[in-house]
C-alpha positions in Angstrom: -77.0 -0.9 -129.2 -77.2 1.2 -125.7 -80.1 3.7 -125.8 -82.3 2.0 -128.5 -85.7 3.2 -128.2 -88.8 0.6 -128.8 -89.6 1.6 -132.1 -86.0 0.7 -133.3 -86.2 -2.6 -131.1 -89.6 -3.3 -132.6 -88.6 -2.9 -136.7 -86.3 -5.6 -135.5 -88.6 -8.0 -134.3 -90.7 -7.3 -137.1 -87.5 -8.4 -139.1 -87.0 -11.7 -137.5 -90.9 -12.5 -137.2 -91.0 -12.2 -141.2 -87.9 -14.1 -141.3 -89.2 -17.0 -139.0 -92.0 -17.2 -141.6 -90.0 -17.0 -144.4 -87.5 -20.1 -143.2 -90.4 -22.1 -142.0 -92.2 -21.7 -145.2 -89.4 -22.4 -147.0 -88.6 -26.1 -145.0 -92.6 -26.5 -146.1 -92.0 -26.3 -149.4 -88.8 -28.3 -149.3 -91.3 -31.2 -147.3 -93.9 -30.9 -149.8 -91.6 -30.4 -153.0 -90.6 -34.2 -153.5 -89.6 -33.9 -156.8 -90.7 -31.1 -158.1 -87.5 -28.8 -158.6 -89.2 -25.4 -158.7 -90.8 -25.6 -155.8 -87.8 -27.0 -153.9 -86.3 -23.6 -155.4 -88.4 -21.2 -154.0 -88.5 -23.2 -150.9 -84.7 -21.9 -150.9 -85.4 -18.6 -151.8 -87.7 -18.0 -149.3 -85.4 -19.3 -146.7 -82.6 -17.2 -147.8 -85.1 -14.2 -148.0 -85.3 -15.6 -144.0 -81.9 -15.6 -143.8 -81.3 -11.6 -145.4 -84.1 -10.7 -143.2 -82.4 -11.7 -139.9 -79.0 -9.6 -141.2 -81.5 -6.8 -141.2 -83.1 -7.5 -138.0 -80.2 -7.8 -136.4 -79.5 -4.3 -137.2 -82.1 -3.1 -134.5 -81.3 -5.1 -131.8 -78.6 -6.8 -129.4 -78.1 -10.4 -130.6 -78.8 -11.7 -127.2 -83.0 -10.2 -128.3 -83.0 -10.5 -131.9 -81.6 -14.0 -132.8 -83.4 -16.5 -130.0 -86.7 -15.1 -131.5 -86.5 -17.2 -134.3 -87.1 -20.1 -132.2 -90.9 -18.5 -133.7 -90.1 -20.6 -136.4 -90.7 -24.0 -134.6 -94.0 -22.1 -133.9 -94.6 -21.2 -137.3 -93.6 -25.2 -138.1 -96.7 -26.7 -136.0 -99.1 -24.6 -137.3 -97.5 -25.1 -141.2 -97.6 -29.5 -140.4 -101.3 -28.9 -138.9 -102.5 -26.7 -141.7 -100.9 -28.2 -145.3 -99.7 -31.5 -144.0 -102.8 -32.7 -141.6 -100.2 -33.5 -138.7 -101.5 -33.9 -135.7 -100.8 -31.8 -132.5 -100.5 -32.7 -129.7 -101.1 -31.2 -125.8 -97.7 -31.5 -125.0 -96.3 -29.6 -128.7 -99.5 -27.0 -127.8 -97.4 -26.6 -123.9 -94.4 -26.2 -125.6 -95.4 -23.1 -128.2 -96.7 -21.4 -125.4 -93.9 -21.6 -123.5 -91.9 -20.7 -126.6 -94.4 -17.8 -127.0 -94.0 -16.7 -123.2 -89.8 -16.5 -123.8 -89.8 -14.5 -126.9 -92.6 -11.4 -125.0 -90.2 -12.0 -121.8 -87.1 -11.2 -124.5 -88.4 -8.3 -125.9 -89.5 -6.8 -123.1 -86.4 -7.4 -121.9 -84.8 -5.6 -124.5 -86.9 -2.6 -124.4 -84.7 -2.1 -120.7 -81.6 -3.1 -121.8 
């Protein structure tokens, strides 16, 4: 992984973005499925799409960048409960996605030097 360039380390955060919002879709649809079987099935395909997508991801990157950046997913998880499910948010959740949001541009920027 020594010598990547940026474009390299960005088609892996690409990678793990889309997986991040293919797992936390896919824990949506598992909330919102209740009984309803198909849904609850492509609620698991998406997350396994997640899951293939991080293998690929991890192909551009060290672990040590790639992997914590699918703590975007919690991200991804507020906005999904706020949007489909009318949770509510509050300041201290909002605090906490930008601090998440401050650790994953202070990992890859970390990564573009390592």
């Amino acid at each position: 992984m020594i010598g990547m360039s940026s474009r390299t380390l960005f088609r892996g955060v690409i990678l793990v973005v889309f997986s991040a919002l293919c797992t936390s879709f896919g824990q949506l649809l598992w909330k919102i499925g209740g009984q309803d079987l198909p849904l609850i099935l492509f609620g698991f395909a998406l997350y396994g799409l997640g899951a293939l997508s991080l293998i690929a991801a991890l192909r551009y990157g060290q672990l040590s960048v790639i992997h914590p950046l699918m703590c975007l997913g919690y991200v991804f998880a507020l906005v999904n409960g706020y949007v489909f499910l009318q949770e509510r948010v509050t300041g201290v959740q909002l605090a906490g996605v930008g601090l998440i949001i401050v650790g994953v541009v202070a990992l890859v920027r970390g990564g573009r030097d390592g």
